[in-house]
N, C-alpha and C positions, 0 to 999 in steps of 0.2 A: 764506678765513679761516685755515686750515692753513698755507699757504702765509705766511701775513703774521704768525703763530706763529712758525713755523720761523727766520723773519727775524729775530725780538725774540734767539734764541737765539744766533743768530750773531754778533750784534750784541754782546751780553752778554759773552761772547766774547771778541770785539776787545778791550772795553773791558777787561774783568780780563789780558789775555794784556800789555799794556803794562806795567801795575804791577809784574807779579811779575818780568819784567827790570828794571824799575828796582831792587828790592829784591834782585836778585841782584848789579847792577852793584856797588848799595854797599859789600860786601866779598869777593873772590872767597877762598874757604876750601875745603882738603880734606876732604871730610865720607866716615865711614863706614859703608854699609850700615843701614840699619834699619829696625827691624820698621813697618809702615805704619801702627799705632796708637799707636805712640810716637816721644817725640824720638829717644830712645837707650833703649839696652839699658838698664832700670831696677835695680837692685840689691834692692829690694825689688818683687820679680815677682808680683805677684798671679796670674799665670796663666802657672806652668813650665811647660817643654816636657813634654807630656804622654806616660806609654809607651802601652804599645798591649795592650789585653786578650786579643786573638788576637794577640799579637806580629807575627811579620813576616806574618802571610797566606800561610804557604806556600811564604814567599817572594820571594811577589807582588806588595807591596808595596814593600819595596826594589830587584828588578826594577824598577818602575814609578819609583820616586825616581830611581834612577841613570840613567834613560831620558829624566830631565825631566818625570814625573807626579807631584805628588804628592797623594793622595787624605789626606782627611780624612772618617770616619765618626763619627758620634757622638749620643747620646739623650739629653736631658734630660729627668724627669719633675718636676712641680710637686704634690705630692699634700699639700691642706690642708683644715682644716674651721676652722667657728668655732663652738664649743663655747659663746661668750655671747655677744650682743649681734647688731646686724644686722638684717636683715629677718626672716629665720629660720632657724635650724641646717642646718646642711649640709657636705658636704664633695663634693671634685673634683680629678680626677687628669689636668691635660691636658698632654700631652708635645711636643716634638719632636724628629723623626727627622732629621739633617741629611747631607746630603753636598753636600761641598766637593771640589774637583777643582781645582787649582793646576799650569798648563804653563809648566815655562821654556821661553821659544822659545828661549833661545840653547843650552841643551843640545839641545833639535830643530832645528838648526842654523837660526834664525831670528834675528832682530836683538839685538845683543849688551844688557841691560837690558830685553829685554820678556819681559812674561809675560800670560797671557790666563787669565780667572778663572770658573770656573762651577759654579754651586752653585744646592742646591734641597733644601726642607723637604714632610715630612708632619706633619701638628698632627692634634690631635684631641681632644676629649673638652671638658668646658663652663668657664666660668667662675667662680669663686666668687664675687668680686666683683661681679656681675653676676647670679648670679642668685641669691645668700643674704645677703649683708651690705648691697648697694646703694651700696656706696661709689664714687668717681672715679679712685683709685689702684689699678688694681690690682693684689691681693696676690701674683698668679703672673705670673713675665717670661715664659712659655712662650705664654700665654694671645693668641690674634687669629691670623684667617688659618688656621682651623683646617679644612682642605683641604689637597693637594699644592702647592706652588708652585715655580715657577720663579724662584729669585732670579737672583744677578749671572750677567750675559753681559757683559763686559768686557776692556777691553784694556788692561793699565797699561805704559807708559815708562818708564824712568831714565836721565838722561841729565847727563853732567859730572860723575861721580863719584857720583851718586845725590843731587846739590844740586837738580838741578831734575825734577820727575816730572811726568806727565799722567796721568788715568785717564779711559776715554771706552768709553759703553755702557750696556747696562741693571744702575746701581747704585742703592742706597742712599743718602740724604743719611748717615746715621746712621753709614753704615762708618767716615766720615774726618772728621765736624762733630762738635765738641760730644761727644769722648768722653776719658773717665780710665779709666783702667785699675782702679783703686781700686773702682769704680761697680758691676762685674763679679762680684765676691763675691756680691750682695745679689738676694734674690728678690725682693722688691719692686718692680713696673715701672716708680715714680716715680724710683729709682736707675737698674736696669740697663740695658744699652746705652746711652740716653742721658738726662738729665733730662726726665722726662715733660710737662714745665710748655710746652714749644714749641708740641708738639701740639694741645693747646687753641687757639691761638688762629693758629696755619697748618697751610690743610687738605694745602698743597705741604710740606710736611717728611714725609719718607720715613724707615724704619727697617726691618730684618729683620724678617720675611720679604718686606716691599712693596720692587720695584725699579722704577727708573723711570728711560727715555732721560737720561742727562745728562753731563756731562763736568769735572772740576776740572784745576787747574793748581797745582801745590805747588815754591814754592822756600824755600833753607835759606840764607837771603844768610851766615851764619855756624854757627859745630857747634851753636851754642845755640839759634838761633831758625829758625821758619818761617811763611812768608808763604803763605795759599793762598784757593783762590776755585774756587767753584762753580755753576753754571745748570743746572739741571731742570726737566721735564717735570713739573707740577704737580697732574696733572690726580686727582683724588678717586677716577677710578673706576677707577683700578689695584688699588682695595684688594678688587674686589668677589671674592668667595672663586670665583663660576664661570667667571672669564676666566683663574685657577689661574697669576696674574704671566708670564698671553702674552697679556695687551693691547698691543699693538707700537705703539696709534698715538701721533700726538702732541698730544692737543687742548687743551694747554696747563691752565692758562693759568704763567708763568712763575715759578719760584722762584727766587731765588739767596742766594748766602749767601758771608760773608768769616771769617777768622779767621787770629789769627796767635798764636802762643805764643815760650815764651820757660824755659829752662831754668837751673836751678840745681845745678849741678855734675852728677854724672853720666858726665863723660868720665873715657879713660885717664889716671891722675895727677891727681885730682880727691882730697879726702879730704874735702868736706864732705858734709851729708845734700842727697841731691836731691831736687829739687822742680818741677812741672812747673805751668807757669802758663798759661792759655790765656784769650782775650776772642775776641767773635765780632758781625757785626750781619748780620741777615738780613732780606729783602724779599719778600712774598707780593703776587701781583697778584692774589688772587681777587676777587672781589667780596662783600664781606660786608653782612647784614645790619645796619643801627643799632639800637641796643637801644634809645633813646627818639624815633626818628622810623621810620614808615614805608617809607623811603627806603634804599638802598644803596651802601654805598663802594667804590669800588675801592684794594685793596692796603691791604696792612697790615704793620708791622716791630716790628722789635726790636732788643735786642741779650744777649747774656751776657758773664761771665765764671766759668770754673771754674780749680780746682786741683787738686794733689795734692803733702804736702810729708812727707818722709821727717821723723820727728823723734827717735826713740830707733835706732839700730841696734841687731839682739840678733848675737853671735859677733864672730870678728874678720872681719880683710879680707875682700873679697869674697864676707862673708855674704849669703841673699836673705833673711837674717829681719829682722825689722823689725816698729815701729810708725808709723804716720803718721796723717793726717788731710785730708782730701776735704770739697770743697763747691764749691758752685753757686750761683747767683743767674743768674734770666732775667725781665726786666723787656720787656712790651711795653706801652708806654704809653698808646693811645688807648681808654679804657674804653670808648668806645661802641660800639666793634668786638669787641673783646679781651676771650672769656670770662675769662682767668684772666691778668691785668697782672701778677702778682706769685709768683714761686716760687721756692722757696729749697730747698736738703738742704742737708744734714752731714753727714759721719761720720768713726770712728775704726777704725781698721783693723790688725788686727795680723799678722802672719807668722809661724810660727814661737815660738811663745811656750814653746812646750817642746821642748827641747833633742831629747829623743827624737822627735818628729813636729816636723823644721823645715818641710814642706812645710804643712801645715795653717795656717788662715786664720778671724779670727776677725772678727766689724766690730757696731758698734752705729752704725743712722743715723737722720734724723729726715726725713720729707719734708712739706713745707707748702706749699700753695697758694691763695692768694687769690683768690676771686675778683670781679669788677667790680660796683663801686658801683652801674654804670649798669642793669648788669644784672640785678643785687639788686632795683633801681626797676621795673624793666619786668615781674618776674616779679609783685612785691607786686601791681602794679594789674592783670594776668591773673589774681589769686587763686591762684596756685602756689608752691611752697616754692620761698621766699628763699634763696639759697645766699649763703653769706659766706666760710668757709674750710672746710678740709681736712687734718689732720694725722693722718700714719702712723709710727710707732716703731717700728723694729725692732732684732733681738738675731736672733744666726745666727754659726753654725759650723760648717766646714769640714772634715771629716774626709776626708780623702787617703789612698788604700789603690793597692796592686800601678802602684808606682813611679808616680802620681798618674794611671792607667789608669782609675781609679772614684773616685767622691767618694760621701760621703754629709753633706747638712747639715739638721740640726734646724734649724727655724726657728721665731722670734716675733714676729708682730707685732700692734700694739694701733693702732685705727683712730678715732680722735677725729674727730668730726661728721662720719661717712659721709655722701657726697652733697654734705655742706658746709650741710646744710638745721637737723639741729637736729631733725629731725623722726626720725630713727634712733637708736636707741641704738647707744651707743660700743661697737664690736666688738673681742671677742681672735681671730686667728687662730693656729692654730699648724701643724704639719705637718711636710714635709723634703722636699727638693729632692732628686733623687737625677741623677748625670748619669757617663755612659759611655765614655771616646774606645774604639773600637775598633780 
């Protein structure tokens, strides 16, 4: 069975590795360097190069940069209660502890474009969401996986000027699907890292701290757009917190996933506001339940599209302050399978909004989720609360201190039909996110 696994993989493979040369063929263009979360270097940066709270380490640090290391350390804590509404009052402070370890092989005198990626978290302490408000959003991004874990073991490529790359190893869907930059501000997990709404309804979509065997293929057939394609390791039980992300095997069953974006100015000699546009369709083979027959399907899909579009600039040229606006829509259609068919965010983001703190970040967004008619049906006649929707508001700012080395952000959010049932009262959370680079 493994063995006939591993096959569907390869397979998956062939088929995406064709396309993304055809989508190269179409126009051969010089592209420059860029960061692996974005098209291009954005003007309005939600997340500067960060300093360092212990500066250089002694030293050590840039020793290790100049040598082809570069370490990333860093803690984010999520500390909130909810003062009204919910299941009952409470408050929780779960953090995580992260290091990241970036090698250029080519300053280790190894292949000129590659680099090898390895990273790993400590999480701890409980959920709020989860155990005082009972909502489906939940209010802290820190929150899951709350053990050590072992994330990325990978090995990324660049290759023809950085127009076409590969990444292959134990990643993330979430590192390089389905993400804006814009999304990153917000504690909320129905925002950060990636629109929450996938998850619901594929148990194969992977996200930080969970890594899983898998391999993409990315090309840039022009400086504006990219074409890329993904197959992973699907399997559920990478998330269990005691295998601590070194479950190595492969028991499937298959996820893949496409997506291709498309930008709006942003290069050298560009003067409009950029905008970064992405759509995506993705394919789970698990086997799922039907919500009105006994019976189970195999595979389940979707697709999205998100954004992120610059609309005010604040300074002149080559300012990063700015206002813009973000949103999302991920539509998986078969309600008999698909707890939550319909989920949407927005938000409005600013940079910089006072001249004297240009680095500080401000955003109000909305997240909502629907979920399935069929479902709604199945519960009614179990006798269990009917879930219909989900909506979370939030209000958050970014205070940025010793050269953006430490943040502190006040957070608000307000929790409309926790659970989606009707049967909780509408929660306020508040609190602040506090987060470290070292």
């Amino acid at each position: 069975m493994r063995i006939r696994r591993m096959n569907y993989y390869f397979i998956a493979l062939l088929v995406l590795l064709p396309g993304v040369y055809v989508a190269r063929a179409a126009e051969t263009a010089q592209v420059a360097p860029r960061d692996t979360r974005a098209l291009a270097s954005t003007p309005f940066q939600l997340i500067p190069p960060s300093g360092h709270l212990l500066g250089e380490w002694g030293g050590m640090r840039t020793w290790l940069e100049d040598h082809g290391v570069t370490p990333t350390l860093s803690l984010v804590i999520d500390a909130l209660g909810n003062p009204k509404g919910g299941e009952q009052k409470g408050f929780t402070a779960p953090g995580n502890l992260g290091l990241d370890l970036l090698f250029d092989l080519e300053k280790l005198h190894g292949p000129k474009g590659g680099s090898f990626e390895l990273s790993m978290s400590q999480r701890w302490a409980n959920s709020l969401s989860e155990e005082h408000i009972g909502n489906v959003f939940t209010v802290q991004q820190v929150y899951g996986g709350q053990t050590f874990h072992l994330i990325d073991v990978a090995y990324r490529q660049k290759l023809l000027d950085d127009s076409l790359e590969f990444r292959l190893g134990r990643i993330a869907t979430g590192d390089d699907f389905l993400v804006s930059q814009y999304n990153y501000l917000f504690v909320q997990n129905g925002f950060d890292g990636n629109p929450v709404g996938i998850f619901f309804n594929s148990p194969g979509m992977t996200a930080y701290p969970n890594a899983t065997w898998g391999g993409l293929v990315k090309a840039r057939p022009t400086e504006r757009t990219y074409v890329m394609g993904g197959v992973y390791n699907g399997d559920e039980d990478i998330r269990r917190n005691k295998e601590h992300g070194m479950d190595f095997s492969m028991n499937g069953p298959l996820f893949a996933i496409m997506e291709t974006g498309f930008q709006v100015n942003g290069l050298p000699g560009d003067q409009g506001l950029l905008g970064n546009y992405k759509a995506g369709i993705w394919y789970d083979n698990h086997q799922y339940p039907e919500f009105n027959s006994p019976n189970q399907k195999r595979g389940n899909w979707g697709f999205y599209g998100l954004f992120d579009q610059l609309l005010v600039p604040f300074g002149g040229q080559g300012s990063n302050r700015g206002f813009g606006v973000t949103g999302s829509v991920l539509i998986s259609p078969d309600e008999n399978i698909s707890q939550m068919p319909y989920f949407f965010t927005a938000g409005l983001v600013a940079r910089g909004i006072f001249k004297s703190r240009p680095t500080d970040v401000a955003g109000i967004g909305v997240v909502y989720g629907h979920f399935s008619d069929d479902l709604r049906e199945s519960q009614r006649r179990e006798q269990v609360g009917a879930q219909r929707s989900e909506t979370v508001y939030e209000l958050t700012y970014r205070f940025n201190f010793l050269d953006d080395a430490l943040f502190l952000q006040p957070d608000l959010q307000y929790i409309n039909r926790p659970g989606g049932t009707g049967q909780i009262s509408d929660a306020l959370a508040c609190g602040a996110q506090i987060g470290v680079n070292f």
